[in-house]
Backbone as CSV, one residue per row, in Angstrom:
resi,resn,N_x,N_y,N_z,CA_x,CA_y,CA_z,C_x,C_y,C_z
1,UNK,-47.963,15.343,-67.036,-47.928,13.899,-66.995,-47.495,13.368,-68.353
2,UNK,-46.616,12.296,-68.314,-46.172,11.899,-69.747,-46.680,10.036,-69.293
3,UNK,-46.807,9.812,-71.128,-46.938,8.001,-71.011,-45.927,7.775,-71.945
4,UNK,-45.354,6.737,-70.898,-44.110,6.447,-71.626,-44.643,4.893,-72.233
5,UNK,-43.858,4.694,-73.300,-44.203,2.829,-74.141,-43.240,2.461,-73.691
6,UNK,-43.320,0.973,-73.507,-41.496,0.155,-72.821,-42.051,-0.659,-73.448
7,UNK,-41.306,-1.594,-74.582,-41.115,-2.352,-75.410,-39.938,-3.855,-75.350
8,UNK,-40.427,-4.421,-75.608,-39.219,-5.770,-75.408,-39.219,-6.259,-74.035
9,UNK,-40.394,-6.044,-73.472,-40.718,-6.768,-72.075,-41.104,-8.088,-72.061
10,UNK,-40.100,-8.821,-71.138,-40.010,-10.590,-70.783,-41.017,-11.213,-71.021
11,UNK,-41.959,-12.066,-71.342,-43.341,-11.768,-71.642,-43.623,-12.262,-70.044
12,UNK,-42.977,-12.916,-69.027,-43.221,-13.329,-67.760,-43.114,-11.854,-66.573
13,UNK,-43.267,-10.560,-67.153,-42.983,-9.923,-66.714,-44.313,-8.827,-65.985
14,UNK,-44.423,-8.533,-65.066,-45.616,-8.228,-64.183,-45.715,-7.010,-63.975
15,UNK,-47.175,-6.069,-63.980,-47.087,-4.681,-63.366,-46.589,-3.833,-62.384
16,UNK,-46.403,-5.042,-61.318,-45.836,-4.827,-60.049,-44.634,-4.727,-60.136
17,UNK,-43.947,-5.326,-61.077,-42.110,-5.420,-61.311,-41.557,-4.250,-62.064
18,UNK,-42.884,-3.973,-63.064,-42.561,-2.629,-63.658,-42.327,-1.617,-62.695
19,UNK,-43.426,-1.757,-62.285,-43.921,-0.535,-60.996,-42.279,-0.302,-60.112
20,UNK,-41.981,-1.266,-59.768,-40.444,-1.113,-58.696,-39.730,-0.707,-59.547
21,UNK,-39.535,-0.742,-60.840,-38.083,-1.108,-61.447,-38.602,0.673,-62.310
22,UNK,-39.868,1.075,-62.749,-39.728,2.898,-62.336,-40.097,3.506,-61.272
23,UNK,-40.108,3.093,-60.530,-40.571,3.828,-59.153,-39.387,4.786,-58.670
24,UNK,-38.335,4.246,-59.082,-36.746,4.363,-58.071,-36.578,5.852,-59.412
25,UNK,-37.376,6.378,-60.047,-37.243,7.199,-60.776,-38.306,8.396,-61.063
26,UNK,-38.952,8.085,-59.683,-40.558,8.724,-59.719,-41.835,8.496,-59.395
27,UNK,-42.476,9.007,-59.195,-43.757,8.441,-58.977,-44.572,7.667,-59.998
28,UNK,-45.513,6.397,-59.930,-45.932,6.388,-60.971,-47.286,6.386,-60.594
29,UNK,-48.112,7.018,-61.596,-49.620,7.172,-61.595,-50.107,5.559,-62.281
30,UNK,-49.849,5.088,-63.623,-50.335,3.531,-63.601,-49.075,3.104,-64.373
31,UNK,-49.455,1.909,-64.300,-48.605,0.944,-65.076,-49.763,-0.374,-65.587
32,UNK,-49.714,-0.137,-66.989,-50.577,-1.141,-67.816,-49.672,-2.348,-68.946
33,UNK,-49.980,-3.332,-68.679,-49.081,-4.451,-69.620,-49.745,-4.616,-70.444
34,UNK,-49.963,-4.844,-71.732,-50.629,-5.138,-72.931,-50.751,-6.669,-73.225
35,UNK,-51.778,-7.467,-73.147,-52.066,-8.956,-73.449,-52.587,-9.018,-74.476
36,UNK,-52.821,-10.239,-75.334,-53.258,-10.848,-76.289,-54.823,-10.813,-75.342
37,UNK,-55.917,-10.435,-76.351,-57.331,-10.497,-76.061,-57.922,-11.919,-75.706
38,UNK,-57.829,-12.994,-76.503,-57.978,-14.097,-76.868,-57.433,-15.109,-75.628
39,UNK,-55.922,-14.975,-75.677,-55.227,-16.018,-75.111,-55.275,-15.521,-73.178
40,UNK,-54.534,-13.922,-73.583,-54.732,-13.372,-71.863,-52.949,-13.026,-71.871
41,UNK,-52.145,-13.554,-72.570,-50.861,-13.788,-72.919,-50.207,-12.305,-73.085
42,UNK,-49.483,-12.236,-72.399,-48.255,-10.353,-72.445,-47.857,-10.711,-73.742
43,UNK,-47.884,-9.141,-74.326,-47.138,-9.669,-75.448,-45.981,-8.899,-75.884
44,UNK,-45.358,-8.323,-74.786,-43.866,-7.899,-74.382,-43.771,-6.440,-74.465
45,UNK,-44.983,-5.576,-74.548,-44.620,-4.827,-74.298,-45.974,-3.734,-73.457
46,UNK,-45.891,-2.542,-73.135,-46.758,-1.892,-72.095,-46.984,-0.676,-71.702
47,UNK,-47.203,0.569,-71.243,-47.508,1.694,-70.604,-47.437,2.023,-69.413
48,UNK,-46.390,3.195,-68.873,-46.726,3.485,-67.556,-46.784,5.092,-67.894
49,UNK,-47.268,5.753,-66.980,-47.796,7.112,-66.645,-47.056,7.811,-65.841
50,UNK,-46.660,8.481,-65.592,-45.665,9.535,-64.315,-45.598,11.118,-65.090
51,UNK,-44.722,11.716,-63.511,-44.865,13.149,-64.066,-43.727,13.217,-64.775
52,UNK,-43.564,14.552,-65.837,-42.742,14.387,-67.032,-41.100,14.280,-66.655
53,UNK,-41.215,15.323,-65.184,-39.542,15.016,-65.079,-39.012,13.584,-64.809
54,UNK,-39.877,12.646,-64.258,-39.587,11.485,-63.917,-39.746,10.514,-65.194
55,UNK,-40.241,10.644,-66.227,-40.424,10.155,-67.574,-39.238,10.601,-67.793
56,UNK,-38.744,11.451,-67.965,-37.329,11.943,-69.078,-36.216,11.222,-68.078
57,UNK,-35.682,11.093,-66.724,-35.524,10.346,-65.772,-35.364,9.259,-66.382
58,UNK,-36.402,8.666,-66.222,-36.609,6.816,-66.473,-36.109,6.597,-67.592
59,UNK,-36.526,7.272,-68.573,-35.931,6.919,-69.777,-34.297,7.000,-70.307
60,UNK,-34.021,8.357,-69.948,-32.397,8.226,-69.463,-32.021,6.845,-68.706
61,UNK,-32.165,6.739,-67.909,-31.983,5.424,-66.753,-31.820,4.269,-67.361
62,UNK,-32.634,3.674,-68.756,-33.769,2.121,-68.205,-33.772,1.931,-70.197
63,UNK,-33.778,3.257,-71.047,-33.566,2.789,-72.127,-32.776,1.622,-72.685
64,UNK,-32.722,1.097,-72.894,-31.621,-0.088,-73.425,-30.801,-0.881,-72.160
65,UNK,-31.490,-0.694,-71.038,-30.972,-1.736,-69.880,-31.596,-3.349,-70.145
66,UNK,-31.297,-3.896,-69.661,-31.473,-5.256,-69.058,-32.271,-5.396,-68.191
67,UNK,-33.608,-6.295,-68.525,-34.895,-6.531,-67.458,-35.287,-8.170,-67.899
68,UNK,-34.931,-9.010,-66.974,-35.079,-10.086,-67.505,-34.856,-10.970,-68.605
69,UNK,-33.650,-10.637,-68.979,-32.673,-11.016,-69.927,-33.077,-10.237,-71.366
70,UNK,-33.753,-9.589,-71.242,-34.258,-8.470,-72.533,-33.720,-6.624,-72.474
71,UNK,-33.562,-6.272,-73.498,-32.994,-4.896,-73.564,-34.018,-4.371,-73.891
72,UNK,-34.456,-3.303,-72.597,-35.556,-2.557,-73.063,-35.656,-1.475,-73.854
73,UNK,-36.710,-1.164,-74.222,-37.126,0.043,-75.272,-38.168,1.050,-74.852
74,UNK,-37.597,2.115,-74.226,-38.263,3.346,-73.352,-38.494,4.628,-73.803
75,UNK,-39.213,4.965,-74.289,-39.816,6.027,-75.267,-40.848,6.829,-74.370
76,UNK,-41.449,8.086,-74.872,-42.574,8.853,-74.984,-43.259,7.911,-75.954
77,UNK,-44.308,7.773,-74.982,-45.861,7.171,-76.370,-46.006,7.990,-76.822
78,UNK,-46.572,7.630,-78.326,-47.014,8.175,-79.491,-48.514,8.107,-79.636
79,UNK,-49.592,9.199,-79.918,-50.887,9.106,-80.064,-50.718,8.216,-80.828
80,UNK,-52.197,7.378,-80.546,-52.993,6.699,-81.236,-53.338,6.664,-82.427
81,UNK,-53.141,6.729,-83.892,-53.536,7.280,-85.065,-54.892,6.041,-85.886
82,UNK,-55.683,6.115,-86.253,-56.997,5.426,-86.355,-56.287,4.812,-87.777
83,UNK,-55.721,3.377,-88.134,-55.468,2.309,-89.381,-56.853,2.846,-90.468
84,UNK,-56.292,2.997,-91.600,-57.036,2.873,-93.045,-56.981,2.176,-93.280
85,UNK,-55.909,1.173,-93.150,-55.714,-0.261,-93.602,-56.243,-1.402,-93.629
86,UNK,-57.180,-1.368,-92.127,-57.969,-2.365,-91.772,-59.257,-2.752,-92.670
87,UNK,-58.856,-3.739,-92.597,-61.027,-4.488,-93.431,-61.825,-3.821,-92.357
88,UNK,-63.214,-4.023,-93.147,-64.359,-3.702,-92.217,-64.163,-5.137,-91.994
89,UNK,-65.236,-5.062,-90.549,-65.522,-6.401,-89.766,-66.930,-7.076,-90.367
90,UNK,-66.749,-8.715,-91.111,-67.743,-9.131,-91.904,-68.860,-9.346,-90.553
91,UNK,-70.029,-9.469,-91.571,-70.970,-9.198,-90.586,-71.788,-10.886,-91.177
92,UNK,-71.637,-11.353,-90.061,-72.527,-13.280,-90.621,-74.061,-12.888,-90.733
């Protein structure tokens, strides 16, 4: 199973639309959109899951296409790496 990142997504753009627009390239196990915590707001970009031949697939396919007037950006996700950078969280 691979997770692919898709980047530069419409921010009006829905799981379900993802879902069709890789489906035609595989199965997909999920498809997650990334929102602003606060507002609830996409914030253009997201995660879907499938098996690897259909990841290398999609990404061939869909890299740098056109999805709602935006050129997407279709990669293998990258682990998670834990920020040093961050402040601690003040405590009132």
């Amino acid at each position: 199973m691979a997770k692919l990142f898709v980047a530069n997504l419409p921010f009006s753009a829905t799981e379900s639309e993802m879902e069709d627009l890789f489906a035609q390239h595989g199965e997909i196990i999920s498809v997650n959109i990334i929102s602003d915590r606060t507002t609830g707001r996409a914030l253009g970009y997201g995660f879907i899951e499938m098996d690897d031949a259909a990841a290398e697939a999609a990404i061939a396919a869909l890299n740098g296409t056109d999805f709602g007037g935006r050129d997407l950006r279709v990669e293998i996700a990258r682990e998670r790496t834990e920020r040093s950078d961050r402040r601690p969280r003040r405590e009132w």
